[in-house]
C-alpha positions as YAML, in Angstrom:
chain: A
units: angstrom
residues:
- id: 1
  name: UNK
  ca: [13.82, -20.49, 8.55]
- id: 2
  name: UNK
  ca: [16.75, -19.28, 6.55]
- id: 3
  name: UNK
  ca: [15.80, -16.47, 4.44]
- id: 4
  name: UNK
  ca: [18.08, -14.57, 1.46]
- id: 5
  name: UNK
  ca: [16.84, -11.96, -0.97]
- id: 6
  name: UNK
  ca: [19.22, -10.95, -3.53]
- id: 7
  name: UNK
  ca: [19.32, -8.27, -6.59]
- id: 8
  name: UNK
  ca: [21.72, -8.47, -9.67]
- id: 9
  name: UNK
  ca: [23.24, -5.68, -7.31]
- id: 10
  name: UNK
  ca: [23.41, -6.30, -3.89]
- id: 11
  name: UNK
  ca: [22.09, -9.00, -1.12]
- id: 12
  name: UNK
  ca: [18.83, -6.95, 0.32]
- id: 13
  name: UNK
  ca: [18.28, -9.49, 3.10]
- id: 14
  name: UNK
  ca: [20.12, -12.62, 5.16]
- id: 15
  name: UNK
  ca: [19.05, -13.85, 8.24]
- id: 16
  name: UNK
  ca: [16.14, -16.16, 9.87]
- id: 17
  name: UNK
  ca: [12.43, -15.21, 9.60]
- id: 18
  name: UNK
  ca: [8.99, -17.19, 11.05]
- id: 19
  name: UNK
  ca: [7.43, -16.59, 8.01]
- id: 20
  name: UNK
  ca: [7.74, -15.08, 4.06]
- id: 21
  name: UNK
  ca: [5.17, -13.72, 1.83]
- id: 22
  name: UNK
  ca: [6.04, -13.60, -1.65]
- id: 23
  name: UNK
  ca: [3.91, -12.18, -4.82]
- id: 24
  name: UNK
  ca: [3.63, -15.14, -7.21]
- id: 25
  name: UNK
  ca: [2.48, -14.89, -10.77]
- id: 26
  name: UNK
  ca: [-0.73, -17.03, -9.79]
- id: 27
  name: UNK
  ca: [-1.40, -14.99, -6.34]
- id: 28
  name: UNK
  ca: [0.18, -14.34, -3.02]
- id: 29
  name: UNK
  ca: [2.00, -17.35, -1.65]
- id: 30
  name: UNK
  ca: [3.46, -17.72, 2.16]
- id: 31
  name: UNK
  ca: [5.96, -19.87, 3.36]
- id: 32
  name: UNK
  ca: [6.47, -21.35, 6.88]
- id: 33
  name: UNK
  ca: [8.96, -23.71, 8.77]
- id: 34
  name: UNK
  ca: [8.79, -27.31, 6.59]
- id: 35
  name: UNK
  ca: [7.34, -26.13, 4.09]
- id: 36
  name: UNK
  ca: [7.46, -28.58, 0.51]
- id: 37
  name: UNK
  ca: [10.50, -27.91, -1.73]
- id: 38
  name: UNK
  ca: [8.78, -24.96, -4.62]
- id: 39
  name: UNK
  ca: [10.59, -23.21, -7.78]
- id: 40
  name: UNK
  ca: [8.30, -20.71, -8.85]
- id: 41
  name: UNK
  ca: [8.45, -17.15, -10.57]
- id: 42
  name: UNK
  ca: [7.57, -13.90, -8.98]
- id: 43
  name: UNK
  ca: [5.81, -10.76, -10.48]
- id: 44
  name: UNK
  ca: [6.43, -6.88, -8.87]
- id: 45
  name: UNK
  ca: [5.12, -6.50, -5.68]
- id: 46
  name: UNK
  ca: [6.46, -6.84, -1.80]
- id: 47
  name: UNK
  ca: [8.05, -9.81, -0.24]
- id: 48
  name: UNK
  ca: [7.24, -9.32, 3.34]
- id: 49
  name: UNK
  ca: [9.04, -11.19, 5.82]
- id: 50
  name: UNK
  ca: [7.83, -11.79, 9.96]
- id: 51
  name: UNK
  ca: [11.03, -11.47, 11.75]
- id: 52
  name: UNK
  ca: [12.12, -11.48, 15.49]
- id: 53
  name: UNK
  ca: [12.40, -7.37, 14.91]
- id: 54
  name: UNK
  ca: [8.67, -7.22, 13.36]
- id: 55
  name: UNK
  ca: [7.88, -7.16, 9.69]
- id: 56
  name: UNK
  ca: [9.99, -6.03, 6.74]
- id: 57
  name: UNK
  ca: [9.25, -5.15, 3.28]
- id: 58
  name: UNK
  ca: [11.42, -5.33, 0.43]
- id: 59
  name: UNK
  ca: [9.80, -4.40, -3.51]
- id: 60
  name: UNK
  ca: [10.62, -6.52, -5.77]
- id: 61
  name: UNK
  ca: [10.00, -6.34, -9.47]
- id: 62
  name: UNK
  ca: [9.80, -10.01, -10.58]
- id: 63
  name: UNK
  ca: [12.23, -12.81, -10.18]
- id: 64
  name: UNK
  ca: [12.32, -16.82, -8.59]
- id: 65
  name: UNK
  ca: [11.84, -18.02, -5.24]
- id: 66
  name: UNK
  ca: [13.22, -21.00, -4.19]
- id: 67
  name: UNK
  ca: [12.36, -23.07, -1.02]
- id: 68
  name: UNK
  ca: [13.73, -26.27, 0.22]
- id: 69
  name: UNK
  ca: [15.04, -27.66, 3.88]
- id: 70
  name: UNK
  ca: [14.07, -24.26, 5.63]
- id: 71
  name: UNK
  ca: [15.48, -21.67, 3.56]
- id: 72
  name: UNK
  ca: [14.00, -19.45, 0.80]
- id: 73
  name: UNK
  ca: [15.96, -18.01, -1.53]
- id: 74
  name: UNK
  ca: [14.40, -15.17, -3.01]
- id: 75
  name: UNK
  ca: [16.73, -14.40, -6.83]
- id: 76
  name: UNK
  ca: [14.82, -9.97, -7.58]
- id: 77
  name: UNK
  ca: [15.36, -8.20, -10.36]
...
């Protein structure tokens, strides 16, 4: 799936990813190919993404995830 995680200040990631872990304010959530469309906010913690390459973690502290049709759009403060 297509995966972006942007900052007021610069794009932090763009590429594909098998899976993303985001911290939601009601508890870890994961996302996976096909997943339902989901607007939902995030509190501080990691968003840890399952790429080709191996995992990567990126802090966030709060913002929205979006996912719909195989991408997740991840808007960090």
């Amino acid at each position: 799936m297509r995966v972006e995680i942007i900052t007021p200040d610069k794009e932090l990631f763009k590429g594909e990813a098998k899976s993303v872990v985001v911290p939601g304010v009601d508890g870890s959530m994961g996302f996976l190919n096909n997943h339902a469309p989901l607007i939902t906010v995030l509190k501080a913690g990691d968003v840890k993404l399952r790429t080709e390459s191996g995992e990567e973690v990126f802090p966030v502290k709060g913002g929205v995830v979006e996912v719909m049709n195989n991408t997740v759009l991840v808007l960090a403060e």
